[in-house]
C-alpha positions in Angstrom: 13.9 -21.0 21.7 15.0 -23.8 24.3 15.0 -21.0 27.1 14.7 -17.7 28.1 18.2 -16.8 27.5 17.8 -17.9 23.9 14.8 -16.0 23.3 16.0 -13.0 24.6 18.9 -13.4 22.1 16.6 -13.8 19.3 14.3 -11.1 20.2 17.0 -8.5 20.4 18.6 -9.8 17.1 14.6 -9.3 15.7 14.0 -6.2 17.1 17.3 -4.3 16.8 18.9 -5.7 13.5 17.3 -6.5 10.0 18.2 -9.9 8.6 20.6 -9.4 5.5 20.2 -13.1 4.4 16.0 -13.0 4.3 16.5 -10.0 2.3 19.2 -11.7 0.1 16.8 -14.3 -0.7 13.7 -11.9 -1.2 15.7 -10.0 -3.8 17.2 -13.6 -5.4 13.6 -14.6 -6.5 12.0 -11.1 -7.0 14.6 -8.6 -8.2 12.6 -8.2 -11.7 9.4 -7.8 -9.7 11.4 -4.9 -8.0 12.6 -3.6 -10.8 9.4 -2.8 -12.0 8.0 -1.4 -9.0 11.0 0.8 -8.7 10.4 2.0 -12.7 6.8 2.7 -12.0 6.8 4.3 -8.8 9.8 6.6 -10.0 7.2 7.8 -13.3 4.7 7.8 -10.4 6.6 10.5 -8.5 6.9 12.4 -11.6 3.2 12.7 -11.9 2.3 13.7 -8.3 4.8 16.7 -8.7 3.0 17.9 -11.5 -0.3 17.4 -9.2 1.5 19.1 -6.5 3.1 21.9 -7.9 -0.6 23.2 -9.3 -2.2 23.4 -5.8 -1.8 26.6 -4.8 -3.3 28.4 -2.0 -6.2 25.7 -1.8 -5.6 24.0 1.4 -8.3 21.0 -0.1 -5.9 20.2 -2.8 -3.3 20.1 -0.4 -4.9 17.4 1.2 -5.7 15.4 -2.3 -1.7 16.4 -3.2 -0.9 14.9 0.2 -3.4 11.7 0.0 -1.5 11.0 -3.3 1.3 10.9 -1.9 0.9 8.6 0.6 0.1 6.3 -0.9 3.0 6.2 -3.0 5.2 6.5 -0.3 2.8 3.4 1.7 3.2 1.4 -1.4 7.0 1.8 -1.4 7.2 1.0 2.3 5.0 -2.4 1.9 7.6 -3.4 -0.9 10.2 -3.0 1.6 8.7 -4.4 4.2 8.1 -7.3 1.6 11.7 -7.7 0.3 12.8 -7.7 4.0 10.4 -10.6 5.3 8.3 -8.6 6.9 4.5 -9.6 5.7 2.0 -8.6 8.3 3.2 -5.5 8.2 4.0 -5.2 4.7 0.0 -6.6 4.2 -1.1 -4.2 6.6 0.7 -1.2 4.4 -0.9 -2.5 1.2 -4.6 -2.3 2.4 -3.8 1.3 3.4 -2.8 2.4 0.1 -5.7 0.7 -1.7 -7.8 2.8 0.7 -5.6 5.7 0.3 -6.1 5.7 -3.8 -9.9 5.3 -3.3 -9.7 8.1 -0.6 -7.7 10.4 -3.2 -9.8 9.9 -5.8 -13.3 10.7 -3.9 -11.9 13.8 -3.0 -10.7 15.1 -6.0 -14.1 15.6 -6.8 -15.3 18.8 -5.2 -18.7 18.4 -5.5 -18.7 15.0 -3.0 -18.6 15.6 0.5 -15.9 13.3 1.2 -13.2 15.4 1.6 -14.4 18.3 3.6 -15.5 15.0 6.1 -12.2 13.8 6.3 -10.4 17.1 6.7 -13.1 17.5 10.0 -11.9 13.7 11.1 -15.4 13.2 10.4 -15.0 10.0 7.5 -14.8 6.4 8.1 -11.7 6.2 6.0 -12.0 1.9 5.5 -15.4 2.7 3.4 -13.4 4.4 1.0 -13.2 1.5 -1.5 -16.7 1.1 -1.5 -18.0 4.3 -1.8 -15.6 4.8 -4.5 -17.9 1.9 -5.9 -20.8 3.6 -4.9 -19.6 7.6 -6.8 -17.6 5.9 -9.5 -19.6 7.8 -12.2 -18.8 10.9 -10.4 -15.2 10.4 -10.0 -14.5 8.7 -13.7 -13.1 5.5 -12.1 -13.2 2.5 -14.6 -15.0 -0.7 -13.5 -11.6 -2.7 -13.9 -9.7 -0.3 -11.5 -12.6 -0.8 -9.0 -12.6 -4.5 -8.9 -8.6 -4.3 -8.6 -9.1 -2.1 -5.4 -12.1 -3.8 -4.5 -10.0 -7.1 -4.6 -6.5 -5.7 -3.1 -9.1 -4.8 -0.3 -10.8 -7.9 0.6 -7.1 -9.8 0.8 -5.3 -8.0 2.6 -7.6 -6.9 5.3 -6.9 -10.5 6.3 -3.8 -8.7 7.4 -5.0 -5.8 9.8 -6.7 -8.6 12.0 -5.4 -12.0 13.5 -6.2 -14.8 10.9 -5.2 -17.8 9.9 -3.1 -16.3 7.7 -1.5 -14.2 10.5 -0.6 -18.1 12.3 0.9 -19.2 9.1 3.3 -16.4 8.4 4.6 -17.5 12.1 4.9 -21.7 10.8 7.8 -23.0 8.5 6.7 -24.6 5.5 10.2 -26.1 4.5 10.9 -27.5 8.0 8.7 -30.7 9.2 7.7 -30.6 13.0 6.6 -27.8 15.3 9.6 -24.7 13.7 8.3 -21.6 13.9 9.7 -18.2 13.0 10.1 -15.1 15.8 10.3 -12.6 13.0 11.3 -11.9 9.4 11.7 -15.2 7.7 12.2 -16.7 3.9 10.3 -20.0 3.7 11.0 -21.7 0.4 7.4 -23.7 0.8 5.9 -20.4 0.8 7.8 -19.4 -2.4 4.4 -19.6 -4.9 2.5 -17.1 -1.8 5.5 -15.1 -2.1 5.7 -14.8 -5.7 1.9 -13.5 -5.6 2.4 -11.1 -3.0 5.1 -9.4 -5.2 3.3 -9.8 -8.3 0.5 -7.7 -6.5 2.5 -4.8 -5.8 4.4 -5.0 -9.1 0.7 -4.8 -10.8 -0.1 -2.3 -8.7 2.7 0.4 -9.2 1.8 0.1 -13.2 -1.1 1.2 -12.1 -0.2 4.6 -10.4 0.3 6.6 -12.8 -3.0 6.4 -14.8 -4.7 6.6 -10.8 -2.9 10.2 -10.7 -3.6 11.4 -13.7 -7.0 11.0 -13.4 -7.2 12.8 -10.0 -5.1 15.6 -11.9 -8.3 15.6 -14.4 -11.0 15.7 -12.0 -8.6 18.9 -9.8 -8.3 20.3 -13.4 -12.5 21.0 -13.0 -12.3 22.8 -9.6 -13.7 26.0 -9.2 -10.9 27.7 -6.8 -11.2 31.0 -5.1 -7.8 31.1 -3.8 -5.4 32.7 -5.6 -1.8 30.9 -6.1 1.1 32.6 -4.1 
């Protein structure tokens, strides 16, 4: 941007168009990576209707029904936001939904007081992975499905405040000298960071559906005084 006029004509192109070619590239190099997402998330789906469907008149499982399915629709959001160049805020997106699927899974336990907290506005939500660590016994979480979150966590908060990381997404790779990017962007020297970063939500979508059913088993044990409609 050699002046003002041509930064104001890249700033409007950023902030008022998507750019069809970053995308074009994204999907070049990760279409199979998609296609797997897009296979697990749709058997996902599936699952949370079953979930939802068996709530009732219990406004708490309304609010686990509803956790659940935020973070699938997060998850399918930082995979756009991904495929689109987009990744602070696609990074941003995937910490929330790790901390959504801990969330959802602490309070589909009725005998923790996590839920009734959060329903008040009275939880620190960002503690949800580790006191999902800390009830894992009493929620039926495996040790392998903790670490993942526990690990999904610790990267990507990089992405919720400034860091290095944040500097780098801004600086070309490909291009030697001082080129940065104003926006969305495909670097081909970030192609191996890229590859991870869709591998991680690939991974992640297989695991959905086992992280739903086992807040469908834990619901199953409620005691509910509210009769269905």
């Amino acid at each position: 941007m050699k002046n003002p006029n041509d930064a104001n004509s890249q700033i409007l192109t950023e902030i008022l168009w998507d750019d069809p070619a970053v995308r074009t590239e994204f999907i070049k190099h990760f279409r199979s990576q998609a296609n797997v997402f897009a296979q697990h998330m749709s058997v996902a789906t599936a699952a949370w209707r079953t979930l939802d469907t068996g709530i009732g008149g219990s406004q708490k499982l309304a609010f686990v029904s509803a956790l659940v399915y935020t973070a699938i629709t997060l998850h399918v959001r930082s995979m756009k936001l991904f495929l689109a160049g987009e990744l602070e805020a696609a990074g941003n997106l995937f910490r929330q939904v790790v901390e959504c699927m801990a969330l959802a899974l602490l309070c589909s336990n009725q005998d923790l007081l996590i839920l009734s907290l959060f329903m008040k506005g009275k939880y620190s939500t960002h503690k949800a992975v580790k006191d999902l660590r800390a009830h894992a016994e009493e929620v039926g979480a495996p040790e392998r499905a903790i670490k993942d979150l526990e690990k999904g966590r610790r990267f990507y908060h990089q992405y919720s405040h400034p860091t290095a990381i944040t500097i780098a997404n801004l600086i070309s790779y490909q291009e030697r000298g001082a080129s940065l990017y104003v926006g969305a962007s495909f670097d081909h020297g970030k192609l191996e960071l890229y590859r991870k970063e869709a591998n991680a939500r690939a991974n992640l979508a297989q695991t959905f559906v086992s992280f739903i059913e086992l807040v469908k088993t834990n619901v199953a044990k409620w005691r509910i005084d509210v009769q269905p409609n």
